[in-house]
N, C-alpha and C positions, 0 to 999 in steps of 0.2 A: 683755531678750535672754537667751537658756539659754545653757549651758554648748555643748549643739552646736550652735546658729544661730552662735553665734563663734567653733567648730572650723570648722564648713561656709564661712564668709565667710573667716576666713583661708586657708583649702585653699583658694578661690576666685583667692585673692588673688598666690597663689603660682604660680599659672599666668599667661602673659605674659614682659615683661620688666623685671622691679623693681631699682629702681637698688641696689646695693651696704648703703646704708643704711637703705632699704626693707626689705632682706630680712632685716638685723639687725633691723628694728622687729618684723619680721613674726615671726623666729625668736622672740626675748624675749616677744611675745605668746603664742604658740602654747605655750611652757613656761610660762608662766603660769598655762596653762589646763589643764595637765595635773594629775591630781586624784592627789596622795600616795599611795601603799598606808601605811596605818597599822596600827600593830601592838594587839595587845590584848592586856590583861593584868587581873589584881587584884592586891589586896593580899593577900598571906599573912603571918598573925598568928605571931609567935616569943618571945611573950614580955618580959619585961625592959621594957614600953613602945615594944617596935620592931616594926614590919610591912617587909616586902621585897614590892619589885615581884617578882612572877612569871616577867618576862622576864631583866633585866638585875642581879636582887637589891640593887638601891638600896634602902638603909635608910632607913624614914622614923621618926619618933619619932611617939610616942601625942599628945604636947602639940602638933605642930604640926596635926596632922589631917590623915587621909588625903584625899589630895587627889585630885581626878579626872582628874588625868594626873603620869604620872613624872616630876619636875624632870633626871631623869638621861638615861631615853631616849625621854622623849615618848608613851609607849606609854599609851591609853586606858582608865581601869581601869573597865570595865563590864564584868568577867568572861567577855567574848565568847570567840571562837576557843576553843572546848569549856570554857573553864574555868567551872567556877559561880561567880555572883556574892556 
């Protein structure tokens, strides 16, 4: 099943009359399936052994290795959203 066969079946579903707990299951489900906007960013190099996320300047150290997402604010570093990778 896709992401919209199980928007479309819960819309579906929401029509009628679903008891009180129903429509919590229904609700819970439906945000479930609602798809994040994620941020994007890279690392920028400073020096000293440290890189900073792009977005939120979380400092990372050279020994741990730049990782493919910010421990600080989740944001994706594959230099998307105009920045070069």
């Amino acid at each position: 099943m896709t992401r919209e066969e199980a928007k479309d079946i819960i819309k579906r579903m929401y029509k009628g009359n679903p008891t009180p707990i129903q429509l919590k299951a229904l609700e819970i489900a439906y945000v479930a399936l609602q798809e994040p906007e994620r941020k994007h960013g890279k690392w920028k190099d400073y020096g000293n052994y440290f890189s900073q996320c792009s977005l939120c300047r979380y400092p990372v150290n050279y020994f741990w290795g730049k990782t493919k997402f910010c421990p600080n604010c989740g944001a994706i570093m594959d230099g998307k959203n105009g920045e070069p990778k």
